[in-house]
TORPA-4810 file (N, C-alpha, C, O; in nm, 3 decimals):
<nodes>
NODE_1_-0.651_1.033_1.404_-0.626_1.090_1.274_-0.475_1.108_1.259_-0.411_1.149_1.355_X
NODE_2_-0.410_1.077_1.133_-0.259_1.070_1.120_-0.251_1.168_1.017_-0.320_1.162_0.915_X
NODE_3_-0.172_1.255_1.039_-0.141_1.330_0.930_-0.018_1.313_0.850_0.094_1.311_0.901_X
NODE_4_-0.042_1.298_0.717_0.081_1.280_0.612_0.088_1.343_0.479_-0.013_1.376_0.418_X
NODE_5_0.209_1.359_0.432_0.286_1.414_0.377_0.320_1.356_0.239_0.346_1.235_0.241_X
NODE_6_0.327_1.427_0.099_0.385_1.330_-0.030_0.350_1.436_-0.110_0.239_1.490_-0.119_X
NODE_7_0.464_1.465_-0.172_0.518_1.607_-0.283_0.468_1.721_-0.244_0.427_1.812_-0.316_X
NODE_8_0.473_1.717_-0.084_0.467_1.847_-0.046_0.303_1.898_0.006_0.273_2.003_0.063_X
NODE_9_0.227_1.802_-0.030_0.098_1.807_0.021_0.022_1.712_0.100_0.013_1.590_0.089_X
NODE_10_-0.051_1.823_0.212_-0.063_1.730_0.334_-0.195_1.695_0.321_-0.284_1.770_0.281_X
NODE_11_-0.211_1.552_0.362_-0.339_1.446_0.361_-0.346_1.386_0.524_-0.256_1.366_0.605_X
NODE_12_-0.488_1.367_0.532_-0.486_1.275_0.678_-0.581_1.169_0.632_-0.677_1.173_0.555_X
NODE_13_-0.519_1.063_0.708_-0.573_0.936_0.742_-0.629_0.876_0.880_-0.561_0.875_0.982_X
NODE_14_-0.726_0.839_0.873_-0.820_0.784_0.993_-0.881_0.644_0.994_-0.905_0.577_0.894_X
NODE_15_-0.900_0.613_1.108_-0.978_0.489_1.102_-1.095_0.514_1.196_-1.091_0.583_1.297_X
NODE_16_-1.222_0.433_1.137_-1.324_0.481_1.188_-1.444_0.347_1.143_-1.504_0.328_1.037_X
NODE_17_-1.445_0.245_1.321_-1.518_0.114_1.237_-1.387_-0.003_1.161_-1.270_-0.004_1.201_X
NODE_18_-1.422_-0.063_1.087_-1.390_-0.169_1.034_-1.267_-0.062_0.891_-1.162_-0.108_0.847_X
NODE_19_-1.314_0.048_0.860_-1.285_0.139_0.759_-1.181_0.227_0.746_-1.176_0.317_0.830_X
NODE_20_-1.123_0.224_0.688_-0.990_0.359_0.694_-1.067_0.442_0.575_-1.125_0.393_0.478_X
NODE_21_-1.053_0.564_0.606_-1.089_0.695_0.551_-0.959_0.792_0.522_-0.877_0.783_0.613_X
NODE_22_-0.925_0.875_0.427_-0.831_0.977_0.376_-0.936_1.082_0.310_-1.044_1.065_0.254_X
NODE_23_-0.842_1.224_0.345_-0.899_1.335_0.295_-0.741_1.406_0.252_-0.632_1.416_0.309_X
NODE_24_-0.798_1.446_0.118_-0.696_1.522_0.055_-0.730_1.711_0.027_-0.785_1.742_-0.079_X
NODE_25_-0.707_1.776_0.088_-0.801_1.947_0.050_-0.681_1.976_-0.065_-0.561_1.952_-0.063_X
NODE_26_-0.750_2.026_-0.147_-0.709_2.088_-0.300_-0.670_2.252_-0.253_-0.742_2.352_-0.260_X
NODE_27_-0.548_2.238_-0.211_-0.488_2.382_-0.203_-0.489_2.481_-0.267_-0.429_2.479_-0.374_X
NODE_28_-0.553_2.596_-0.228_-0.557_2.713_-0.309_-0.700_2.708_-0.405_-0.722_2.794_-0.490_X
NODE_29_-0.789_2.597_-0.379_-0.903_2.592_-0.427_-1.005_2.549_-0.299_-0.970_2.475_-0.208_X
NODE_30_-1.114_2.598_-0.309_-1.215_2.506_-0.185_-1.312_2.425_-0.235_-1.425_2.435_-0.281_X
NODE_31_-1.188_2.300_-0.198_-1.244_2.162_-0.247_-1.144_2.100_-0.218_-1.044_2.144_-0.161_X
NODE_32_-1.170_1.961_-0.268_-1.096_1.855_-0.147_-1.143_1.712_-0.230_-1.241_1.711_-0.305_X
NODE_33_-1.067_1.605_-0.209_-1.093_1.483_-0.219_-1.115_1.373_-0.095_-1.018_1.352_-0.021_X
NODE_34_-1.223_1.313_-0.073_-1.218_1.186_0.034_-1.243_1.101_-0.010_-1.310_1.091_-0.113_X
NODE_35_-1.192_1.006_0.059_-1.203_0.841_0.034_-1.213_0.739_0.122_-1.170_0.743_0.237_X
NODE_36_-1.257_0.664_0.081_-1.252_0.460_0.194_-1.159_0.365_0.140_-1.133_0.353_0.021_X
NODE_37_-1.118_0.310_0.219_-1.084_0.176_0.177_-1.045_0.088_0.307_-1.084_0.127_0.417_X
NODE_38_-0.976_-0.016_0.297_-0.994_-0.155_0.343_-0.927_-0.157_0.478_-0.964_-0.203_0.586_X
NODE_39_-0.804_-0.084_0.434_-0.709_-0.091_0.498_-0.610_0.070_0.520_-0.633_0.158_0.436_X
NODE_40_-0.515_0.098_0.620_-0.439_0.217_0.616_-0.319_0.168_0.487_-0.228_0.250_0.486_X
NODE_41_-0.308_0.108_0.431_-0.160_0.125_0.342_-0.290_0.157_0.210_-0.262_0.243_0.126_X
NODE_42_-0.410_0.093_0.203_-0.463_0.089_0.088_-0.545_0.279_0.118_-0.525_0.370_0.038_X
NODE_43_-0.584_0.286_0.178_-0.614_0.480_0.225_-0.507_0.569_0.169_-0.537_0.664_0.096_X
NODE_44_-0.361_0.534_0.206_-0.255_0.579_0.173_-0.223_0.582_0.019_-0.225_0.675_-0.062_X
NODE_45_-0.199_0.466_0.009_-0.218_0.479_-0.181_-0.300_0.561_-0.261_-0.269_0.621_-0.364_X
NODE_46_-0.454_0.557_-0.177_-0.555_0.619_-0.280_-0.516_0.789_-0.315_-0.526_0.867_-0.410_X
NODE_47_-0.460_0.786_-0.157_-0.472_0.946_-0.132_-0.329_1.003_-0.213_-0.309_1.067_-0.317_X
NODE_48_-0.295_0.980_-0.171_-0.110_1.000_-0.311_-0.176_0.978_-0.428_-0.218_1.084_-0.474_X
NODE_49_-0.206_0.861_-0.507_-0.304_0.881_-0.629_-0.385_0.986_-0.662_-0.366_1.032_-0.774_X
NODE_50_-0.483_1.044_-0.583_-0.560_1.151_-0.566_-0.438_1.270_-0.599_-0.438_1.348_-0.695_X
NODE_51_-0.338_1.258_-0.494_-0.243_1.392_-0.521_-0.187_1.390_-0.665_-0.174_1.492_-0.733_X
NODE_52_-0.164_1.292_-0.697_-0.097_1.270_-0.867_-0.164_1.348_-0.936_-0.120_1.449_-0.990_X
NODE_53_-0.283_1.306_-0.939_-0.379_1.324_-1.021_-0.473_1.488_-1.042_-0.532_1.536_-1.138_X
NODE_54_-0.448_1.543_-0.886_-0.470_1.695_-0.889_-0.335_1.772_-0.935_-0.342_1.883_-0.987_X
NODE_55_-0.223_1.711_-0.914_-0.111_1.822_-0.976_-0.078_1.785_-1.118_-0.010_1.864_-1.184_X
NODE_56_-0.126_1.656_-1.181_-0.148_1.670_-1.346_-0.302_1.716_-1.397_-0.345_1.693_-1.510_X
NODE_57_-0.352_1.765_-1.324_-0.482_1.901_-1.380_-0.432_2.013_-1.304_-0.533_2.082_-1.291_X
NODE_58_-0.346_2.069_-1.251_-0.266_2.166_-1.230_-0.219_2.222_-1.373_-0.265_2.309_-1.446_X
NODE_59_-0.074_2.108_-1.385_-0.038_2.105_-1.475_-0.112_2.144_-1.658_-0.077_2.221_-1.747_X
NODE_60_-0.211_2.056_-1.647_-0.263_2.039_-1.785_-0.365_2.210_-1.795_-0.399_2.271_-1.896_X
NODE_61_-0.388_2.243_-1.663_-0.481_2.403_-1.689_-0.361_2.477_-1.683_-0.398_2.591_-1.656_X
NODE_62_-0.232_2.476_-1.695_-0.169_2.552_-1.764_-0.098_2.533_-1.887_-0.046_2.626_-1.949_X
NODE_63_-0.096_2.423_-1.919_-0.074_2.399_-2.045_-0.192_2.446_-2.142_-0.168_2.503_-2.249_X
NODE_64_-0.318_2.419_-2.097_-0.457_2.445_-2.210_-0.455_2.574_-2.212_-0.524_2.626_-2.300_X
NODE_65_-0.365_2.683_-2.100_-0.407_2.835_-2.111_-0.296_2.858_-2.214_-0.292_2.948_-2.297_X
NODE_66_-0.213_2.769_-2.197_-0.074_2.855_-2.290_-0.151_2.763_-2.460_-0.169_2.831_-2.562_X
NODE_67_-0.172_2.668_-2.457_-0.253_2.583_-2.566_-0.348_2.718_-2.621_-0.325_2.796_-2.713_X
NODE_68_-0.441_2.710_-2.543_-0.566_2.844_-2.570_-0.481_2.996_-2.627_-0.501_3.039_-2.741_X
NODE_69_-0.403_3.052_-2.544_-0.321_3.146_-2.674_-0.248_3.108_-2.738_-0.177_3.200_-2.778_X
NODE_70_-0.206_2.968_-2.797_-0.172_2.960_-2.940_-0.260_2.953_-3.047_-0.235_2.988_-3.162_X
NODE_71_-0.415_2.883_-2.987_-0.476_2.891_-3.089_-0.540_3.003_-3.092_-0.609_3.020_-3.192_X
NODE_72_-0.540_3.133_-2.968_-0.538_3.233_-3.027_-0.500_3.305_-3.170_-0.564_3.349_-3.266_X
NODE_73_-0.350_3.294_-3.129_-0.258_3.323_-3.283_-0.294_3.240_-3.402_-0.294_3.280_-3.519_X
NODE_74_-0.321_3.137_-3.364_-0.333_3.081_-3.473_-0.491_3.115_-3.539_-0.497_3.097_-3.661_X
NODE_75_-0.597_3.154_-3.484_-0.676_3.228_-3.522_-0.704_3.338_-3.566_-0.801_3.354_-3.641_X
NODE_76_-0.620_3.443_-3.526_-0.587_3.571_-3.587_-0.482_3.566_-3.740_-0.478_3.648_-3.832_X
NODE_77_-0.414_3.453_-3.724_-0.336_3.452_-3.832_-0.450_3.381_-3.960_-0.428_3.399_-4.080_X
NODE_78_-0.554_3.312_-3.915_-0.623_3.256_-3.984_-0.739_3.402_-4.048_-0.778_3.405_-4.165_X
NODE_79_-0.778_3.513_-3.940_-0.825_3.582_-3.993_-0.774_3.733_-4.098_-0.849_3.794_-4.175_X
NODE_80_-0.652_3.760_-4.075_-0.558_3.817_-4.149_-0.544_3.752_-4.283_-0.551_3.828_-4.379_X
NODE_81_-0.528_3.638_-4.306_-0.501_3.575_-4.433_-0.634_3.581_-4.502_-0.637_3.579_-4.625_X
NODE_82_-0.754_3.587_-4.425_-0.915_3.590_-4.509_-0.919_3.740_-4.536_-0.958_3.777_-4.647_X
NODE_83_-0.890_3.814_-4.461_-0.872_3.941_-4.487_-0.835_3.960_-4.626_-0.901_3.998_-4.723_X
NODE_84_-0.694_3.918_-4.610_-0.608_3.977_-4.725_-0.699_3.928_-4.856_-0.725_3.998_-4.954_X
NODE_85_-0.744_3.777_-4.829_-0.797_3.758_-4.983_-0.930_3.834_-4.965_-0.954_3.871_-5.079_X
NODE_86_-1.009_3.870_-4.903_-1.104_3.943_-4.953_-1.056_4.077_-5.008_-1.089_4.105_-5.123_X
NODE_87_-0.971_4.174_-4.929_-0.918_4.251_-5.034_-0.823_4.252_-5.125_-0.772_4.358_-5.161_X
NODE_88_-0.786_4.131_-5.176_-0.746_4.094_-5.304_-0.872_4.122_-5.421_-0.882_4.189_-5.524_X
NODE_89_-0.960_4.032_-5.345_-1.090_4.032_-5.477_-1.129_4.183_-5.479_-1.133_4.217_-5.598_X
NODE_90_-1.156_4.280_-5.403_-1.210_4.389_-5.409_-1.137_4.477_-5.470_-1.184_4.568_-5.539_X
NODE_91_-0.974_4.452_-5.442_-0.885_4.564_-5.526_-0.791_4.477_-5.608_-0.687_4.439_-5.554_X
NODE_92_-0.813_4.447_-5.715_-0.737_4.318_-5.776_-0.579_4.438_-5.826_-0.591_4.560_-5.825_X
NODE_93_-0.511_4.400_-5.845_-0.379_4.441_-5.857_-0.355_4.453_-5.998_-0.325_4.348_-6.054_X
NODE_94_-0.361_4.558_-6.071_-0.329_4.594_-6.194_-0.131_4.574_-6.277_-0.020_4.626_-6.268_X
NODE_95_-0.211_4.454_-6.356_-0.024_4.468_-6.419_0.016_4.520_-6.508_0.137_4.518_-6.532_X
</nodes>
């Protein structure tokens, strides 16, 4: 088993049979990615791919939380403005 390294997160690679195998564990969550392939450079690739791909859903669940309180605001601002016109109609404004 070889252990390696790429943006800071560690993956191992093995061979086992005709097969190379990689495991990637999802830090700070319990869960993990594994994989096969053909060869050790093609294991290697998958598993860096794999890493890409967990730190842009990193990324994107903090973007959807900061996303999610805008459309917070933007929902409250949507219910303030229904507000106001319902008490428009109820107290119409004398000129």
């Amino acid at each position: 088993m070889r252990n390696r390294s790429y943006l800071g997160t560690d993956f191992e690679v093995w061979k086992s049979g005709e097969s190379w195998f990689w495991f990637v564990p999802d830090r700070g969550r319990a869960r993990g990615a594994i994989g096969a392939a053909v060869g050790e450079l093609d294991a290697v690739r998958e598993a860096c791919a794999t890493i890409d791909e967990m730190r842009a859903e990193r990324g994107a669940g903090r973007r959807s939380r900061s996303a999610s309180c805008d459309s917070a605001l933007i929902d409250w601002a949507a219910s303030l403005a229904s507000l106001e016109r319902y008490l428009a109609r109820l107290c119409p404004a004398t000129a």
